[in-house]
DSSP file (Angstrom, degrees, kcal/mol; ACC not computed):
  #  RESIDUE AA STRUCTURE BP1 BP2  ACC     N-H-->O    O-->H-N    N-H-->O    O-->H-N    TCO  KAPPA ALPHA  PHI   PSI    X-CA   Y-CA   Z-CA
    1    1 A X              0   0    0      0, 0.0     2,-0.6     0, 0.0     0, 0.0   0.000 360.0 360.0 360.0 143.2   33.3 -119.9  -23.9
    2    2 A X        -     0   0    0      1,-0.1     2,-0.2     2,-0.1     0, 0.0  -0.798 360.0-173.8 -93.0 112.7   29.8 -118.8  -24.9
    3    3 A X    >   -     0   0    0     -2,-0.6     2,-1.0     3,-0.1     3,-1.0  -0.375  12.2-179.5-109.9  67.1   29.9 -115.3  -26.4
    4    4 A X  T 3  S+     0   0    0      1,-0.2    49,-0.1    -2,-0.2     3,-0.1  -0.660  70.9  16.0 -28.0  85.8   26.4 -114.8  -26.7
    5    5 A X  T 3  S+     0   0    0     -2,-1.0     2,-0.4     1,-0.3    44,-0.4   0.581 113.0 110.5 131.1  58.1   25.2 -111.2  -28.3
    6    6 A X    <   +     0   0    0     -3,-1.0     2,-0.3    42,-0.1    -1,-0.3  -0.955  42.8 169.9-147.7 124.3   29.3 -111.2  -29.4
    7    7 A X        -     0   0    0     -2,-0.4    40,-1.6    -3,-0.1     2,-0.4  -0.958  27.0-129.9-126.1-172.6   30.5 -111.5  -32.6
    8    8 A X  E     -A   46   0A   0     -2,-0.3    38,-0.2    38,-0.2     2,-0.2  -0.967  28.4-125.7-132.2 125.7   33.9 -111.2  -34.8
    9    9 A X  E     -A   45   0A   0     36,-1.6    36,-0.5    -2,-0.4     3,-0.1  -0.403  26.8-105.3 -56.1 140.7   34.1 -109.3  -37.9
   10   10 A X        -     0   0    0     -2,-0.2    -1,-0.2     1,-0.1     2,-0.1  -0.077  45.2-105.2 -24.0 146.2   35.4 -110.8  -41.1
   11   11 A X        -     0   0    0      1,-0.2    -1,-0.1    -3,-0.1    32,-0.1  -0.572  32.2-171.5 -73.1 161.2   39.2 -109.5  -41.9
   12   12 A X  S    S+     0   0    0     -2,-0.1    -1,-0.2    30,-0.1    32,-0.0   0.402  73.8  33.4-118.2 -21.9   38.8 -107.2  -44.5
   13   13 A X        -     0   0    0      1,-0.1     2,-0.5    29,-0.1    -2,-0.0  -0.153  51.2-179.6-142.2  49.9   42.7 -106.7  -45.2
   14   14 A X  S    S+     0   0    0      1,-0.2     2,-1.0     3,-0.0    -1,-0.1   0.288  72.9  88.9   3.5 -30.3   44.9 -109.9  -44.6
   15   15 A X  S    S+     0   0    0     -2,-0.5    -1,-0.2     2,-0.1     2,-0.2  -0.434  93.9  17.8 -77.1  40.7   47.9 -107.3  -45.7
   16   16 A X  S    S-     0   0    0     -2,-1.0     2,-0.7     2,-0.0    -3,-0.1  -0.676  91.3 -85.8  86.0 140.5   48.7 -105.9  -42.0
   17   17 A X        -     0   0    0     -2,-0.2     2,-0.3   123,-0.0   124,-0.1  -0.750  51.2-138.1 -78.2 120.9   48.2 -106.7  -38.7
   18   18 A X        -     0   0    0     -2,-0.7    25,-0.1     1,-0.1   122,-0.1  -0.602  10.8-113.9 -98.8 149.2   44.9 -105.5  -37.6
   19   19 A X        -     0   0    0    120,-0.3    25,-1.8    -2,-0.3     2,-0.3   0.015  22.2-141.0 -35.9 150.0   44.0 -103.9  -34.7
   20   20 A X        +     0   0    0     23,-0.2    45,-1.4    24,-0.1     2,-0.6  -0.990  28.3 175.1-132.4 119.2   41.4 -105.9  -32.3
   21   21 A X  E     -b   65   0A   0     23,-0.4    25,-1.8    -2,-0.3     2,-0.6  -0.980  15.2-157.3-137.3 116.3   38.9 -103.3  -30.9
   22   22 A X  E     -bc  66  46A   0     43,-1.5    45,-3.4    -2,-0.6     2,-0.6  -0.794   5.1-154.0-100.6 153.6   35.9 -104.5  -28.8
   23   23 A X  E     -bc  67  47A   0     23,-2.8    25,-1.1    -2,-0.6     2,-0.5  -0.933   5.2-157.6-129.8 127.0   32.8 -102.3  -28.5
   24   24 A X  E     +bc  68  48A   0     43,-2.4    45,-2.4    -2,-0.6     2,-0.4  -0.859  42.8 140.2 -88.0  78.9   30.4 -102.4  -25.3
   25   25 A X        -     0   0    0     23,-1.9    23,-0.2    -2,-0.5     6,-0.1  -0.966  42.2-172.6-150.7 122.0   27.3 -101.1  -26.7
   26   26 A X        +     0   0    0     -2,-0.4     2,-0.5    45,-0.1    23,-0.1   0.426  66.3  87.5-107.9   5.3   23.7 -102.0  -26.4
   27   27 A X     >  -     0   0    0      1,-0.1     4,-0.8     2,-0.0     5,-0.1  -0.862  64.9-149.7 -91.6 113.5   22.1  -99.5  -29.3
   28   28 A X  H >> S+     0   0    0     -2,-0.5     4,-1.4     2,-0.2     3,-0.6   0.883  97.3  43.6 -59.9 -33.6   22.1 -101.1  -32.7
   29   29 A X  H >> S+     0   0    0      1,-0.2     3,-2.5     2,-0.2     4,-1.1   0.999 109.3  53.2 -58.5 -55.9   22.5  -97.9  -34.3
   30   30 A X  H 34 S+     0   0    0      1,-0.3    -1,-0.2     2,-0.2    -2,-0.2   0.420 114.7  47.9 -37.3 -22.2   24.9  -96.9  -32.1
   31   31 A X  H << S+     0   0    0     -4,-0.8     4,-0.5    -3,-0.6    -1,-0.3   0.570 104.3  55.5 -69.8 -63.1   26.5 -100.1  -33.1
   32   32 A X  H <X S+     0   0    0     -3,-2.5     4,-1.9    -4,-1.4    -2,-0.2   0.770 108.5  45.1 -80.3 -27.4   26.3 -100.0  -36.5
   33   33 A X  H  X S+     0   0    0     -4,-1.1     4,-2.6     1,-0.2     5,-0.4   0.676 114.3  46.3 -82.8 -26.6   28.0  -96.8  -37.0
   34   34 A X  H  > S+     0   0    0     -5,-0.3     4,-0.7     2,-0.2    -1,-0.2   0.721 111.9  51.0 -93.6   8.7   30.8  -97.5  -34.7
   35   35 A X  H  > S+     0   0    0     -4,-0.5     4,-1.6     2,-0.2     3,-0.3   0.923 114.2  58.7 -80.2 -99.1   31.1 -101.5  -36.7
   36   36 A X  H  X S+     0   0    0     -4,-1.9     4,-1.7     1,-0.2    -2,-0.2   0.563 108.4  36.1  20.7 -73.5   31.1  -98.6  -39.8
   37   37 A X  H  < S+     0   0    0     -4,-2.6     4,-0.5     2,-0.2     6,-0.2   0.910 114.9  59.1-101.0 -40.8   34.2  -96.7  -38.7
   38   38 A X  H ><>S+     0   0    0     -4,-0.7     3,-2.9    -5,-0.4     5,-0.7   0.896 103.5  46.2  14.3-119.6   36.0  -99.6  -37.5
   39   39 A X  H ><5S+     0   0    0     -4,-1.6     3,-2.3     1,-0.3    -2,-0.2   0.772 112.5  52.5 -14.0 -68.0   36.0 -101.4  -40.5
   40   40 A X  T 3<5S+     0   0    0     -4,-1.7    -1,-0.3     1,-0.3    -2,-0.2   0.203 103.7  53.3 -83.8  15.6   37.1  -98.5  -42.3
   41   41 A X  T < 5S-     0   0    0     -3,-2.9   100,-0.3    -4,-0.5    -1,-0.3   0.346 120.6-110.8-100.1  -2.7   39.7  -98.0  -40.1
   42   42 A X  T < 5S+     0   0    0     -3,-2.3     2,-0.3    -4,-0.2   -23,-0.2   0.758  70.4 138.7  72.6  43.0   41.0 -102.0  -40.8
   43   43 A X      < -     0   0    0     -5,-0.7    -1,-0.2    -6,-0.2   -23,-0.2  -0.695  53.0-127.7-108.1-177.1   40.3 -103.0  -37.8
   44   44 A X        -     0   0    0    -25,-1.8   -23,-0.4    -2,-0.3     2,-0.4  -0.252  26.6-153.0 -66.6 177.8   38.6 -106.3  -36.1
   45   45 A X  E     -A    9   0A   0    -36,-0.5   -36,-1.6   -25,-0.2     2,-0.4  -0.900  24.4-172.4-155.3 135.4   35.9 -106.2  -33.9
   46   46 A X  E     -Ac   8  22A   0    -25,-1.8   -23,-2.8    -2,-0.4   -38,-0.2  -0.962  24.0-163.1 -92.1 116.2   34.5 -108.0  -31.2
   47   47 A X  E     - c   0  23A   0    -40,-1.6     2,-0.3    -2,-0.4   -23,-0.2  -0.577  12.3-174.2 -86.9-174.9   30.8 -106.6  -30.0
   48   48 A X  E     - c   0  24A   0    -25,-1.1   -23,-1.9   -23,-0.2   -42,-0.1  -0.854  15.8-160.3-149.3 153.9   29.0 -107.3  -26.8
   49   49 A X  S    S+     0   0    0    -44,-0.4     2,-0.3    -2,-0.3   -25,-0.1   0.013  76.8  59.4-113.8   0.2   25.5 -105.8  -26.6
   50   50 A X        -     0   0    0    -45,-0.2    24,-0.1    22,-0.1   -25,-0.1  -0.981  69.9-139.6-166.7 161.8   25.9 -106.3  -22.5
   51   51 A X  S >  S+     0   0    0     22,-0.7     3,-0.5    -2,-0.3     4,-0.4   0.674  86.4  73.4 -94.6 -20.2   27.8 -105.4  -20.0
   52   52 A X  T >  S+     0   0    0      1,-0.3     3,-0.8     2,-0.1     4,-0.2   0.939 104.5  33.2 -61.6 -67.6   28.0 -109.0  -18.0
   53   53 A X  T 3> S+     0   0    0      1,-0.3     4,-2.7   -49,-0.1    -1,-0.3   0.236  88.8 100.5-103.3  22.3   30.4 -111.0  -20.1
   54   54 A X  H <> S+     0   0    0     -3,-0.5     4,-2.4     2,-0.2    -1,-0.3   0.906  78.8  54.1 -70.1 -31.5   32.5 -108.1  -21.2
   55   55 A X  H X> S+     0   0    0     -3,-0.8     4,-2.0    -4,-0.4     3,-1.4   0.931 110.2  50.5 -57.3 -95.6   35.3 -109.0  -18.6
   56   56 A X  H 34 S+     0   0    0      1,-0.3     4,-0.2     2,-0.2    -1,-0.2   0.477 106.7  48.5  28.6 -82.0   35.4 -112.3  -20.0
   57   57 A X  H >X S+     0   0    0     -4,-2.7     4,-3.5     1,-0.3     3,-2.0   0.870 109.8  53.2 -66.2 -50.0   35.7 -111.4  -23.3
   58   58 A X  H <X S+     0   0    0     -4,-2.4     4,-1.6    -3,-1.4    -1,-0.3   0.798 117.0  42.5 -61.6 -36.4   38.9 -108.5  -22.6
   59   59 A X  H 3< S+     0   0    0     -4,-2.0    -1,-0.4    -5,-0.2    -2,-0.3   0.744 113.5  46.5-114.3  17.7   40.6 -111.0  -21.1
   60   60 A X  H <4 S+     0   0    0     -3,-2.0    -2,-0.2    -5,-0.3    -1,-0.2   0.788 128.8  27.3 -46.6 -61.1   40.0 -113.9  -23.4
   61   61 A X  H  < S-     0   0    0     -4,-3.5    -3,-0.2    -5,-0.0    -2,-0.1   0.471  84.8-149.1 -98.3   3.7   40.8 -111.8  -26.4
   62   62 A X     <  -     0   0    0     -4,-1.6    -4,-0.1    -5,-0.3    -3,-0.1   0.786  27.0-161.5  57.5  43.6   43.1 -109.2  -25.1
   63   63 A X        -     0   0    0      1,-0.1   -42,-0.2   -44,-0.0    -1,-0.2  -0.272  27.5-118.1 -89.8 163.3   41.9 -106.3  -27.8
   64   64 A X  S    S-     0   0    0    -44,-0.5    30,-0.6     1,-0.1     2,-0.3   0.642  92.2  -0.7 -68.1 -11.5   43.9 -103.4  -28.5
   65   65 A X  E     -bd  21  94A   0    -45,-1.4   -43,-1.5    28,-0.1     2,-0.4  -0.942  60.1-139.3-177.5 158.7   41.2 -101.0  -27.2
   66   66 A X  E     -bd  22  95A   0     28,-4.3    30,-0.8    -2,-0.3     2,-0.6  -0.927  10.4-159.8-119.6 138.3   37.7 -101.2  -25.7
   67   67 A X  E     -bd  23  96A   0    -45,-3.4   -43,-2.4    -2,-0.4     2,-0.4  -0.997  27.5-163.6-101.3 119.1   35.0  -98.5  -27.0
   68   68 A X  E     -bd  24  97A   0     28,-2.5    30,-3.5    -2,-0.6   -43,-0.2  -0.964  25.9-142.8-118.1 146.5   32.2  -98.5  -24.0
   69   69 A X        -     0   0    0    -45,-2.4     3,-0.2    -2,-0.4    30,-0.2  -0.408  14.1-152.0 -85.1 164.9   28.8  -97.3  -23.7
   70   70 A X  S    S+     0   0    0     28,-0.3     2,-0.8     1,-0.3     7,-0.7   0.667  82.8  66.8-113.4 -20.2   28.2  -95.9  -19.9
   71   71 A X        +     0   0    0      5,-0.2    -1,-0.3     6,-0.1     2,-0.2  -0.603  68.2 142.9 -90.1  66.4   24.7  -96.6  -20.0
   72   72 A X        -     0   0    0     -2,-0.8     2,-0.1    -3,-0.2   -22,-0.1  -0.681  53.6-106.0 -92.3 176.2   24.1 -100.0  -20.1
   73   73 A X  S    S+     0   0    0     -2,-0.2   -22,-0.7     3,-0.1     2,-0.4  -0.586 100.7  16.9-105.9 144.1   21.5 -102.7  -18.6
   74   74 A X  S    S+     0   0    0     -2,-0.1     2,-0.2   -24,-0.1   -24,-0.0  -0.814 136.2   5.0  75.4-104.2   23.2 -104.7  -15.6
   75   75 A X  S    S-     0   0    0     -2,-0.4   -24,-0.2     1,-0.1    -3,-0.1  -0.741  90.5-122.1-115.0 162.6   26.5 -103.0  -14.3
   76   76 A X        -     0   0    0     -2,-0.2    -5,-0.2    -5,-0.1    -1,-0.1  -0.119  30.3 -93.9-104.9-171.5   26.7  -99.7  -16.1
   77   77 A X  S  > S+     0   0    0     -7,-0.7     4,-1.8     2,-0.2    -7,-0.1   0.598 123.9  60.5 -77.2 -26.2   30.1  -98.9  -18.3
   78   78 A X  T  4 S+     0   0    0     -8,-0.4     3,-0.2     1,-0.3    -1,-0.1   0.986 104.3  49.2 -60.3 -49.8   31.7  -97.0  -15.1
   79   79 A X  T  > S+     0   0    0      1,-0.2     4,-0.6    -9,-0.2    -1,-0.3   0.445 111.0  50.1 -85.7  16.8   31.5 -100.2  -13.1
   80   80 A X  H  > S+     0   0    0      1,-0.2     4,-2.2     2,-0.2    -1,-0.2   0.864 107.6  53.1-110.7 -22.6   33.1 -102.4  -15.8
   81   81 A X  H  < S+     0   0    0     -4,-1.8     4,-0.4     2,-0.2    -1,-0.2   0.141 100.9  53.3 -49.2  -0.1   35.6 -100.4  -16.2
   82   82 A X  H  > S+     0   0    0      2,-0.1     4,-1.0    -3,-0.1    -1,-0.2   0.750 116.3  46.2-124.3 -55.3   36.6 -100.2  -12.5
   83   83 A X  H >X S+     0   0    0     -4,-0.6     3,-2.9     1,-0.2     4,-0.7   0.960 110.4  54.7 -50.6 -84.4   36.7 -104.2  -12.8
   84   84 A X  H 3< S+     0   0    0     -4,-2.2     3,-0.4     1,-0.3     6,-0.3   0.609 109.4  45.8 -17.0 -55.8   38.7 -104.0  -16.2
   85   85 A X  H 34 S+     0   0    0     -4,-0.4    -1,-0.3     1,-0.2    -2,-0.2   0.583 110.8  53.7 -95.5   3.5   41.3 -101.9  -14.7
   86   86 A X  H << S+     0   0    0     -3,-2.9     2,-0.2    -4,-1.0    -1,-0.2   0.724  89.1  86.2 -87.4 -14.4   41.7 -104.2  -11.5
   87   87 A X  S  < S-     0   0    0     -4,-0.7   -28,-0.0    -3,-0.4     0, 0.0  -0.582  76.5-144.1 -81.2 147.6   42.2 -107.1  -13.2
   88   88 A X  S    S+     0   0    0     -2,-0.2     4,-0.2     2,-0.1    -1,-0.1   0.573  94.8  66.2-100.3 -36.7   45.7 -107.6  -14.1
   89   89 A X  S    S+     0   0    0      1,-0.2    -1,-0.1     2,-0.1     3,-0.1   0.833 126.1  11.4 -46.9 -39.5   44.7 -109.4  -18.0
   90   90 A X  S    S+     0   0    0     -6,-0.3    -1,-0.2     2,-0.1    -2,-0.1   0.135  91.0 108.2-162.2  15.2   43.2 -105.8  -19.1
   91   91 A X  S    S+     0   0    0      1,-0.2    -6,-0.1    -6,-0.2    -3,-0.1   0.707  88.5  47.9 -65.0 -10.6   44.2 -103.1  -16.6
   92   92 A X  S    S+     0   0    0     -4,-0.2    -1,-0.2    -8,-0.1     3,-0.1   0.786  88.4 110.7 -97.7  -2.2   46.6 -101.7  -19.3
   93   93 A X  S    S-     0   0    0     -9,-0.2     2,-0.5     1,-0.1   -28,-0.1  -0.355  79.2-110.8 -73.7 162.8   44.0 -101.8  -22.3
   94   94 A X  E     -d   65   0A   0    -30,-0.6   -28,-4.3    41,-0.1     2,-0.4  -0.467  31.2-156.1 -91.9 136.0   43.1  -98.8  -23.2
   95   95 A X  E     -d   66   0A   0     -2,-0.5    22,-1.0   -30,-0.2    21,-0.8  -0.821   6.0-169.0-102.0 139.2   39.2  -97.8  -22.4
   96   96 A X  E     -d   67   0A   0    -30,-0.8   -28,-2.5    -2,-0.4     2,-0.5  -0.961  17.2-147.3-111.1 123.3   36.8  -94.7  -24.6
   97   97 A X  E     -d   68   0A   0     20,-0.5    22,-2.9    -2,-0.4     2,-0.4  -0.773  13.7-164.9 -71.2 128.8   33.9  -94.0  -23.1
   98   98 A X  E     +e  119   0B   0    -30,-3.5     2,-0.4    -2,-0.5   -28,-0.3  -0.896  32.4 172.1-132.6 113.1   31.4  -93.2  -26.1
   99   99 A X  E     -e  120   0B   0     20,-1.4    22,-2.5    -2,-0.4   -30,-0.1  -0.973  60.3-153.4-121.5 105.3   28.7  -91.6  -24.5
  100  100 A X  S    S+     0   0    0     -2,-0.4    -1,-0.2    20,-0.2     2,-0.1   0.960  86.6  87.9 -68.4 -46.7   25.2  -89.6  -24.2
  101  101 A X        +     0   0    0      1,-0.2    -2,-0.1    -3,-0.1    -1,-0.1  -0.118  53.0 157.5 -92.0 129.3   26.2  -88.3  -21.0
  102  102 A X        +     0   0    0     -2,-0.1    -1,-0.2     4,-0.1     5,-0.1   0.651  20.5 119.7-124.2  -5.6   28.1  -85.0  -21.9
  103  103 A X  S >> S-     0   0    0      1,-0.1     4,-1.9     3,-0.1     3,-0.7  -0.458  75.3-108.9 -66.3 147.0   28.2  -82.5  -19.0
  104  104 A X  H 3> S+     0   0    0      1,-0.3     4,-3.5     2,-0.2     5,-0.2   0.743 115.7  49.8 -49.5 -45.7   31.4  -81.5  -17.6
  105  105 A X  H 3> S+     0   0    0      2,-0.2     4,-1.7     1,-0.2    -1,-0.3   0.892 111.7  51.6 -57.6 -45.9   30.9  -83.5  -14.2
  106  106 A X  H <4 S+     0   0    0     -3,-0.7    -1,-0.2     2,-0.2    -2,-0.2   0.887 106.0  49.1 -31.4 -53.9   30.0  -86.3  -16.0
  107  107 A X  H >X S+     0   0    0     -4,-1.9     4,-2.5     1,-0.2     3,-1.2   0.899 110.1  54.0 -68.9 -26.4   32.8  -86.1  -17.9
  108  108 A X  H 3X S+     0   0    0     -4,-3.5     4,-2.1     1,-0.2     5,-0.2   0.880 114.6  41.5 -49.0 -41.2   35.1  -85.7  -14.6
  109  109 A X  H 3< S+     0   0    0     -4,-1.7    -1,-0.2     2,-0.2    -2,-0.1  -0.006 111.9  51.6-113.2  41.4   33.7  -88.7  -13.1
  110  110 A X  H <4>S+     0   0    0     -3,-1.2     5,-0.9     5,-0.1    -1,-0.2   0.363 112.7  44.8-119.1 -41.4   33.8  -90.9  -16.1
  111  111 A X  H ><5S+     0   0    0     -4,-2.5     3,-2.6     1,-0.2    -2,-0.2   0.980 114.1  54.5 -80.8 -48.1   37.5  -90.1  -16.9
  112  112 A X  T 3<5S+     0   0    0     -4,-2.1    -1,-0.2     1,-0.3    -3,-0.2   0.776 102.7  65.5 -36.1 -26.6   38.3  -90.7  -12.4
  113  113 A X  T 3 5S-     0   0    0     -5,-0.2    -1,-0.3     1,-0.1    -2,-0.2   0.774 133.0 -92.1 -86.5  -5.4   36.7  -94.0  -13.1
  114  114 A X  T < 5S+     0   0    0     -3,-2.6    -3,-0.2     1,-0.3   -19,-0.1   0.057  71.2 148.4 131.2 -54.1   39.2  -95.0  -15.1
  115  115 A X      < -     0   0    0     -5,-0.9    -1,-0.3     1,-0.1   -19,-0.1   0.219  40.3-147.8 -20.4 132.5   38.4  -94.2  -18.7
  116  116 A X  S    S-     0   0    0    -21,-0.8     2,-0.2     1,-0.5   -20,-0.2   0.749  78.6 -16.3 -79.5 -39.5   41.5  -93.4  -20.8
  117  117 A X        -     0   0    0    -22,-1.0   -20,-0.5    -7,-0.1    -1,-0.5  -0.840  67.3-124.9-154.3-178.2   39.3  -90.6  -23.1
  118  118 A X        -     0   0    0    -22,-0.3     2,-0.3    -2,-0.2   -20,-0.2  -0.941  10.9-168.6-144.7 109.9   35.6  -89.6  -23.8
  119  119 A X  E     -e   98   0B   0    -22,-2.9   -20,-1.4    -2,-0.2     2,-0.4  -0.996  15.9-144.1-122.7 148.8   33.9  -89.3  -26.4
  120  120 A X  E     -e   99   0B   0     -2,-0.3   -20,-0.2   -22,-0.2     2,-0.2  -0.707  29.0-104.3-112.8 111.0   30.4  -87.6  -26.2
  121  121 A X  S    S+     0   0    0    -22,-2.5     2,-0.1    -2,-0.4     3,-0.0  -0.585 103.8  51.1 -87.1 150.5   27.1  -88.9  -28.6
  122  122 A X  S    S+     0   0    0     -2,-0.2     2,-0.3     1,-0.0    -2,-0.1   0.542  81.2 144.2 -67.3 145.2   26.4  -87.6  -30.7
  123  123 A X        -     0   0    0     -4,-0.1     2,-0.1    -2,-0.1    -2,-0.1  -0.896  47.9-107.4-151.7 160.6   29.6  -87.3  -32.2
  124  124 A X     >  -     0   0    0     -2,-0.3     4,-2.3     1,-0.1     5,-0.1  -0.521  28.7-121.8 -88.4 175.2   30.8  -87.2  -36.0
  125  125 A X  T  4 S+     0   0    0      2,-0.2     4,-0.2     1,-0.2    -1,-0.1   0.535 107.8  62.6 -95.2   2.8   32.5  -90.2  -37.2
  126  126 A X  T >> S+     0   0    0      2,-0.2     4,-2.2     3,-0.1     3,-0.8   0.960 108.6  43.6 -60.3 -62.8   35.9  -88.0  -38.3
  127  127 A X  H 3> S+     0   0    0      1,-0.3     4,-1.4     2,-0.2     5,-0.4   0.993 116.4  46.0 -88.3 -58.8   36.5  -87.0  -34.5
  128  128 A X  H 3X S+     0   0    0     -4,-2.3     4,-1.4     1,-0.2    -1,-0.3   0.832 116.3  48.9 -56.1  -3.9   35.6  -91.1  -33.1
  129  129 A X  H <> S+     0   0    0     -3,-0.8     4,-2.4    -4,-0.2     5,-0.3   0.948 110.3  51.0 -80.2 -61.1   38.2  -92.1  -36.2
  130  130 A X  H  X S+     0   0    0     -4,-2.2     4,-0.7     2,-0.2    -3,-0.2   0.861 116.4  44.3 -17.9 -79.0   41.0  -89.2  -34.7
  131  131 A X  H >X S+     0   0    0     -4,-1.4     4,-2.1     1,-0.3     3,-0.8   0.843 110.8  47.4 -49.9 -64.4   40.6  -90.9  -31.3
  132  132 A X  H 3X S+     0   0    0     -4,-1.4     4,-1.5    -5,-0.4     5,-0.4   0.868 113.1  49.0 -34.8 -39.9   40.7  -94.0  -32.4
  133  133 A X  H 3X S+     0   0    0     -4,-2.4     4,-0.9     1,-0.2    -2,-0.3   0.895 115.3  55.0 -78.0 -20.6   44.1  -93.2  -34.6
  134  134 A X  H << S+     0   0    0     -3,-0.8    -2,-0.3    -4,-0.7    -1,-0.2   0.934 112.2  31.4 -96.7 -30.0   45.3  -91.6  -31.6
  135  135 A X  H  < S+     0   0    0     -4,-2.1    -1,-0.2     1,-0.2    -2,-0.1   0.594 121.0  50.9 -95.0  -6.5   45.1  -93.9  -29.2
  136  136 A X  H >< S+     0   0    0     -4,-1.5     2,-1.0    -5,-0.3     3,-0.9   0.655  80.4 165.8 -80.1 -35.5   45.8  -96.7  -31.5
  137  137 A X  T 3<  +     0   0    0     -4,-0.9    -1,-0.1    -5,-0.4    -2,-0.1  -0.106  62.1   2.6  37.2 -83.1   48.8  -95.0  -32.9
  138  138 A X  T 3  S+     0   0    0     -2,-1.0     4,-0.2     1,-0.2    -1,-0.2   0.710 120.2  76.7-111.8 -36.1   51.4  -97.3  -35.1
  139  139 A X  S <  S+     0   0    0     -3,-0.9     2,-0.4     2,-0.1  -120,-0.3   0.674  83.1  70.3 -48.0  -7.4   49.1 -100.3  -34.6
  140  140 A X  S    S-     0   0    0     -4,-0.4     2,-1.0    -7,-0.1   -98,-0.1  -0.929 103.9 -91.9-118.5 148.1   46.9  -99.3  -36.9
  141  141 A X    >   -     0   0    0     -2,-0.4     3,-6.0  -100,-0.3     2,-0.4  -0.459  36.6-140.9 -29.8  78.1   47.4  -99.2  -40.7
  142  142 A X  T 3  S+     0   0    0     -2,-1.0    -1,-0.2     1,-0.3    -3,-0.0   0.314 104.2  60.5 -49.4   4.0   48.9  -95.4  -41.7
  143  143 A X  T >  S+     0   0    0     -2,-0.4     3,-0.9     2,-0.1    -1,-0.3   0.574  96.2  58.5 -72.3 -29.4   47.0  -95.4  -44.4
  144  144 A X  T <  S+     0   0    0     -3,-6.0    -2,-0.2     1,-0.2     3,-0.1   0.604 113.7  39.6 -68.6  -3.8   43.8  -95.7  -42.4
  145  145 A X  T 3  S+     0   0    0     -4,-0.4     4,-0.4     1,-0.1    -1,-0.2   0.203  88.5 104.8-127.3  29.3   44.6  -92.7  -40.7
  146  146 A X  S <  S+     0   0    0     -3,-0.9    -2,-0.1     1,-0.2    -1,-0.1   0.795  76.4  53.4 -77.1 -48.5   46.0  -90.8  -43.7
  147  147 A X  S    S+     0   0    0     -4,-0.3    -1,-0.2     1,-0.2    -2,-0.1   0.618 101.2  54.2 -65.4 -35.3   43.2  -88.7  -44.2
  148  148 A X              0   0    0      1,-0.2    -1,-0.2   -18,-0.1    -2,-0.2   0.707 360.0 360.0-113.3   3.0   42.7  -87.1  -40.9
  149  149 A X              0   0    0     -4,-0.4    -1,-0.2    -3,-0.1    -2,-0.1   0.528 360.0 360.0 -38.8 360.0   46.0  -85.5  -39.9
């Protein structure tokens, strides 16, 4: 399969089973930071920079949780998510919305589409680490998530 704009992070910690997290995000900063808290949470990472081959990839690689942007070029984050959770391969994974759009109706009809949580950019990287340890739970390394209890 051609994953074009996609790569896979280097392990950093062969000592545990890591977490497999893809992130739907078409901002390189936006990108870099959440690559950033990742990592330092141990996990892997799959990116995509687009929205098209994102199905694909979830159900090729089965990750433990998808971080998605809602604004992206070609079907936005809402409508991949609506796919995602129709699909029987990746209806159970767990979806974040990570997001500019941060008004309360937004947030109603991002979490109705499907979205498991929201989180709202800008956001510090403590509160996307939290989420992540929370919805990740025992799968993740307790020592990565030591700090923010």
């Amino acid at each position: 399969m051609d994953l074009a704009g996609s790569y896979i992070s280097e392990e950093k910690k062969p000592n545990y089973p890591q977490p497999l997290i893809l992130a739907v995000e078409d901002n390189d900063d936006n990108l870099l930071l959440i690559t950033y808290t990742l990592e330092s949470l141990g996990c892997k990472l799959i990116c995509q920079t687009d929205s098209f081959s994102t199905l694909l990839v979830a159900k090729e690689y089965q990750p433990d949780l998808i971080l998605m942007d809602i604004l992206l070029p070609g079907l936005s984050g809402i409508d991949v998510v609506r796919y995602l959770k129709k699909e029987p391969l990746t209806s159970e994974i767990p979806v974040i919305a990570v997001t500019a759009l941060a008004s309360p109706e937004e947030r109603e009809r991002i979490l109705m589409a499907g979205f498991d949580d929201y989180i709202s950019k800008p956001y510090m990287i403590e509160d996307l680490e939290a989420l992540i340890c929370r919805v990740l739970g025992k799968k993740l390394n307790p020592q990565s998530c030591f700090d923010l209890h």
